[in-house]
Backbone as CSV, one residue per row, in Angstrom:
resi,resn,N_x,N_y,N_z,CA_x,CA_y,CA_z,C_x,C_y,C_z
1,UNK,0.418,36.105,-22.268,-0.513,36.332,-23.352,-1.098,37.729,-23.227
2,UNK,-1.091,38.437,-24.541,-2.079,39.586,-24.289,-3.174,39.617,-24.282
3,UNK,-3.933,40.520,-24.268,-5.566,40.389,-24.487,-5.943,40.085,-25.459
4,UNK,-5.318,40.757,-26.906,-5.908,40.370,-28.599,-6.191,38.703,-28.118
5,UNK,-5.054,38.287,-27.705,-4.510,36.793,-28.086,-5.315,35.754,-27.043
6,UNK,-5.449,36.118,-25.956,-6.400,35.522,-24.962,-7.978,36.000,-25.827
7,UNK,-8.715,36.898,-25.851,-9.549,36.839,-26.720,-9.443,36.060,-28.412
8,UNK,-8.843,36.096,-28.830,-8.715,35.072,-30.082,-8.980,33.962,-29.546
9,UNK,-7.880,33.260,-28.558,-8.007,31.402,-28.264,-9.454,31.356,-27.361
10,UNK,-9.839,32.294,-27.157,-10.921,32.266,-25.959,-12.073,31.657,-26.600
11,UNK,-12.316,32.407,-28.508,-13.344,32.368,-28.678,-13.286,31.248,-29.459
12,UNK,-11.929,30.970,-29.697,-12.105,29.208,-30.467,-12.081,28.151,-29.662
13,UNK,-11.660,27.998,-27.921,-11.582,27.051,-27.155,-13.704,27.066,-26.948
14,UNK,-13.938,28.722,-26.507,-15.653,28.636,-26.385,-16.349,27.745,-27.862
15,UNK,-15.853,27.499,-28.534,-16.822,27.330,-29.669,-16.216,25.431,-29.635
16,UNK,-15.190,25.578,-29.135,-14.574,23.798,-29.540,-15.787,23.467,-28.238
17,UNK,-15.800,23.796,-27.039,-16.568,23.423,-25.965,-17.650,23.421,-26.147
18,UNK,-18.484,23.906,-26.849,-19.908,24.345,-27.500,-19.869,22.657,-28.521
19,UNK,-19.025,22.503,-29.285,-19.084,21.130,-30.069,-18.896,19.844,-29.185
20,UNK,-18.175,20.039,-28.389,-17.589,19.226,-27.404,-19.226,18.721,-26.491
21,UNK,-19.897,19.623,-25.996,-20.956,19.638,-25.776,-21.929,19.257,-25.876
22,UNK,-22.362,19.463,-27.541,-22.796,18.941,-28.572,-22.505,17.524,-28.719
23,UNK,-21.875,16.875,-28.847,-21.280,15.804,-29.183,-21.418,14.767,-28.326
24,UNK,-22.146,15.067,-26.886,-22.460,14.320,-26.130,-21.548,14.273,-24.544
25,UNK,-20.982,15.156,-24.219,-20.154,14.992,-23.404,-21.156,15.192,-21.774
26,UNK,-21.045,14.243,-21.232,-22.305,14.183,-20.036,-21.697,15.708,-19.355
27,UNK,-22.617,16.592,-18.695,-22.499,17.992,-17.718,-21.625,17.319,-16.922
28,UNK,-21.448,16.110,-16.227,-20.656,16.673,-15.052,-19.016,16.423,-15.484
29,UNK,-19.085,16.033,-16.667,-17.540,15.968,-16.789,-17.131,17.211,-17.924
30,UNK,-18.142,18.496,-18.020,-17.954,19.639,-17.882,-17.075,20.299,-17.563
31,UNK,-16.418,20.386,-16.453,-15.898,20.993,-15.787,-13.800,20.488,-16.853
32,UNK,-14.365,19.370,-16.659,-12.603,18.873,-16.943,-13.210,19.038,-18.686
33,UNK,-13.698,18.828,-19.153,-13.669,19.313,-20.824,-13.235,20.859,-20.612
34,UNK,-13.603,21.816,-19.768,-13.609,23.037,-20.321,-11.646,23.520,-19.884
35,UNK,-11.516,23.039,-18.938,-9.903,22.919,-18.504,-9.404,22.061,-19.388
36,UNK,-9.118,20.961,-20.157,-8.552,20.061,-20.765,-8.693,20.671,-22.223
37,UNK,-9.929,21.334,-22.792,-10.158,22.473,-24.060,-9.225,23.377,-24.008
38,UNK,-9.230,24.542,-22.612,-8.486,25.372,-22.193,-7.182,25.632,-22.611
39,UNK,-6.450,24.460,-21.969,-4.973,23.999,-21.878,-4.508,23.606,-23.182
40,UNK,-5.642,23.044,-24.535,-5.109,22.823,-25.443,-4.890,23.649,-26.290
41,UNK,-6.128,24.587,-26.033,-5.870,25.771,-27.015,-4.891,27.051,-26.621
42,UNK,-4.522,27.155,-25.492,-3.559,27.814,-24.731,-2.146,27.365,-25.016
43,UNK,-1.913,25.890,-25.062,-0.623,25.337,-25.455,-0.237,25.398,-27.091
44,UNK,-1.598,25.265,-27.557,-1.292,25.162,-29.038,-0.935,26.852,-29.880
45,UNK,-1.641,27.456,-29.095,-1.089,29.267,-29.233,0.287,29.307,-28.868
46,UNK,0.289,29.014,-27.720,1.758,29.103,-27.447,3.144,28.367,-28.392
47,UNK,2.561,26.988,-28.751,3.442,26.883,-29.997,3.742,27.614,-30.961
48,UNK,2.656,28.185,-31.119,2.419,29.037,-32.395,3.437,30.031,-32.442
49,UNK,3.305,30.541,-31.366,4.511,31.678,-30.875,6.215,31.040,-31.002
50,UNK,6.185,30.017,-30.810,7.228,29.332,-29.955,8.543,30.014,-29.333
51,UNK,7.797,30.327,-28.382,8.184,31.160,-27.151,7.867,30.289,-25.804
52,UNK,8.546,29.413,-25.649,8.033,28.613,-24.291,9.179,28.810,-22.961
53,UNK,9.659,29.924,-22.762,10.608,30.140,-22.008,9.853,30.531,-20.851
54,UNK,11.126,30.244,-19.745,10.249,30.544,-18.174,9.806,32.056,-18.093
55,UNK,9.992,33.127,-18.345,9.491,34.431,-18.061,8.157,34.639,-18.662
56,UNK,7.657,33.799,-19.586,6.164,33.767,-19.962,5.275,32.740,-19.444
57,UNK,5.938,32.011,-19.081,5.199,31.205,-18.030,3.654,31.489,-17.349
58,UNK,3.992,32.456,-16.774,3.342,32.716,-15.409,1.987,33.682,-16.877
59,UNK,2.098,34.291,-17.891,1.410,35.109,-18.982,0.542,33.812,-19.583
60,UNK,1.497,32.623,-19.753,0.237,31.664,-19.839,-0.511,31.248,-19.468
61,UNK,0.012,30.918,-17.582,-0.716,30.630,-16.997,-2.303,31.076,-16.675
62,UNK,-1.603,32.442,-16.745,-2.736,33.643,-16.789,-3.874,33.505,-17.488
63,UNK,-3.478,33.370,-18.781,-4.008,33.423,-20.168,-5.177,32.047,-19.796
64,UNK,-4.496,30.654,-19.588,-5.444,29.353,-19.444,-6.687,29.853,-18.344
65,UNK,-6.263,30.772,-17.357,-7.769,31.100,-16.407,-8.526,31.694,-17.235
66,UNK,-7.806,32.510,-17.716,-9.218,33.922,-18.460,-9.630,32.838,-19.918
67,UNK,-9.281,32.322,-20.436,-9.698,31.059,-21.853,-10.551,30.235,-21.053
68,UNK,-10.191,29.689,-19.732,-10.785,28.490,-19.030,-12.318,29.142,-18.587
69,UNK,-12.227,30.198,-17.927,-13.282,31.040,-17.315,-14.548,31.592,-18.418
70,UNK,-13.967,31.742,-20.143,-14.653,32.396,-20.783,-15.085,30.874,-21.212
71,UNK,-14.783,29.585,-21.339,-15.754,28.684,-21.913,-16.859,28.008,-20.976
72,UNK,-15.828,27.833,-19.477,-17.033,27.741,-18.200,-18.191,28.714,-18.367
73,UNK,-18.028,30.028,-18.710,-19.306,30.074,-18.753,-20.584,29.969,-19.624
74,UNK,-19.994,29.524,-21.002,-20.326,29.200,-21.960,-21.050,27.868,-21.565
75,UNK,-20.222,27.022,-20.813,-20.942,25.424,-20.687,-21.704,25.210,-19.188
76,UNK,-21.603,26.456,-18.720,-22.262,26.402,-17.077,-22.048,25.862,-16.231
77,UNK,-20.325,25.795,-15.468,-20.288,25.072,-14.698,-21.241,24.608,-13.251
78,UNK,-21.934,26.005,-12.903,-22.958,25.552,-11.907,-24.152,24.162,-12.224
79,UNK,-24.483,24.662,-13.442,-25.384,23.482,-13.679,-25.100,22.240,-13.899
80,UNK,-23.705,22.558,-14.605,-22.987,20.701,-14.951,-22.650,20.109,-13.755
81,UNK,-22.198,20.869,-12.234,-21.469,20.091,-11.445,-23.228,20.236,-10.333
82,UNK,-24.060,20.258,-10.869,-25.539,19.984,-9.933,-25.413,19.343,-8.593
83,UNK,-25.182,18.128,-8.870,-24.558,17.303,-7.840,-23.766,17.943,-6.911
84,UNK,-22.731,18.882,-7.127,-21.111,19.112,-5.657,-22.173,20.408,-5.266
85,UNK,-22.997,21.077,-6.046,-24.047,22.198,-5.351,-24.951,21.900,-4.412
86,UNK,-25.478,20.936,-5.042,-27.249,20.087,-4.275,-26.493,19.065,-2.821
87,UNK,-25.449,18.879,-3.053,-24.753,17.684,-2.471,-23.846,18.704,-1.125
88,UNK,-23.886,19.884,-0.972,-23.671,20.321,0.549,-24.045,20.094,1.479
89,UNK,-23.231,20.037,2.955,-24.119,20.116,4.050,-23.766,20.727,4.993
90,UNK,-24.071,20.564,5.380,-23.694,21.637,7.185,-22.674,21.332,7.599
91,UNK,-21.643,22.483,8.006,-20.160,21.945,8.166,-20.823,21.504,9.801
92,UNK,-19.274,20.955,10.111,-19.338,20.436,11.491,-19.400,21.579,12.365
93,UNK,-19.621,20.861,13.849,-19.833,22.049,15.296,-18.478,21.820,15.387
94,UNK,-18.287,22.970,16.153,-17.023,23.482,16.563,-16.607,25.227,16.160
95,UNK,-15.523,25.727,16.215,-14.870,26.765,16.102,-15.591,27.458,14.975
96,UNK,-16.545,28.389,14.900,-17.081,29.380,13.447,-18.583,28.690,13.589
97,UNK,-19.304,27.780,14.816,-20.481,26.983,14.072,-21.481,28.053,14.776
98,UNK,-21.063,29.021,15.787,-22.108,30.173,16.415,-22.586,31.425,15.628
99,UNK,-23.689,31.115,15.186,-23.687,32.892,14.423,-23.150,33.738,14.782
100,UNK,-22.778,35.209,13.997,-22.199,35.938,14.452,-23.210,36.915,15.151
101,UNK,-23.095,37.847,16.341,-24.047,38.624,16.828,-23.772,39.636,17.015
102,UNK,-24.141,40.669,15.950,-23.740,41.953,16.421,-24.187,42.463,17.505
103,UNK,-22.902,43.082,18.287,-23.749,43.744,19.943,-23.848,45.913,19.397
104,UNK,-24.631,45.668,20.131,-25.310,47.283,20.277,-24.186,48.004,21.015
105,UNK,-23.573,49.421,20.294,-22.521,49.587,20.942,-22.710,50.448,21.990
106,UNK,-22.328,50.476,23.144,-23.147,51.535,24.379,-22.815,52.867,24.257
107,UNK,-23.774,53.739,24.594,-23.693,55.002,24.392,-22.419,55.694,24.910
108,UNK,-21.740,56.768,24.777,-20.806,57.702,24.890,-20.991,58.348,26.243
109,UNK,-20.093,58.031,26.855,-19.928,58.846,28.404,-19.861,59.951,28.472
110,UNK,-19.865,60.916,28.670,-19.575,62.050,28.751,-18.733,62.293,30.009
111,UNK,-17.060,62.896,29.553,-16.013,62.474,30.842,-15.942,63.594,31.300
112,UNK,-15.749,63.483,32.645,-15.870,64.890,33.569,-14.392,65.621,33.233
113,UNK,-14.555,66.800,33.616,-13.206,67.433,32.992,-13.052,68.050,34.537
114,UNK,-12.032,68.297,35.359,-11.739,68.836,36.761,-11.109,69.978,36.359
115,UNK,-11.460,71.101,36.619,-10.400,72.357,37.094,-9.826,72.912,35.311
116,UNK,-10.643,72.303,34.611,-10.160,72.912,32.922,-11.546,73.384,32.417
């Protein structure tokens, strides 16, 4: 997908998610409305084209992050998924659980030089 075209579906998947929204869809299932919006309006462009061959593939794929990313932030995924934010905890002890400590690096020797 190019940019015109990722901006075009971007701003009609943002506005379907904005209704979608509207319409009652609880925040935490947010996250999968704005991917499941995404993918439809990404697939349905792509019909449009009908160009579904493997070398564009990877241009769609593309295309569904930057469409997916511009309605997430439209619907706030931080706030819809409240819960997987508020709901962290302290990883386990073991390997990485020691702060890191920067050491003071010792001063510069000054090396004797013999006979030069």
């Amino acid at each position: 997908m190019e940019g015109q075209a990722i901006i075009t579906v971007s701003a009609t998947v943002v506005a379907l998610t904005q209704l979608a929204k509207w319409s009652g869809i609880p925040d935490r299932l947010g996250p999968f409305a704005v991917l499941l919006l995404s993918l439809m309006g990404v697939t349905f462009w792509a019909w449009t084209q009908g160009d579904f061959a493997r070398p564009t593939a990877f241009a769609y794929f593309a295309g569904w992050i930057a469409v997916a990313t511009s309605a997430a932030g439209v619907y706030g995924f931080t706030r819809a998924s409240r819960e997987a934010v508020m709901g962290t905890s302290v990883p386990p002890s073991g390997a990485g659980a020691s702060p890191t400590v920067k050491d003071e690096p010792e001063p510069v020797k000054a090396r004797a030089t013999y006979g030069h």
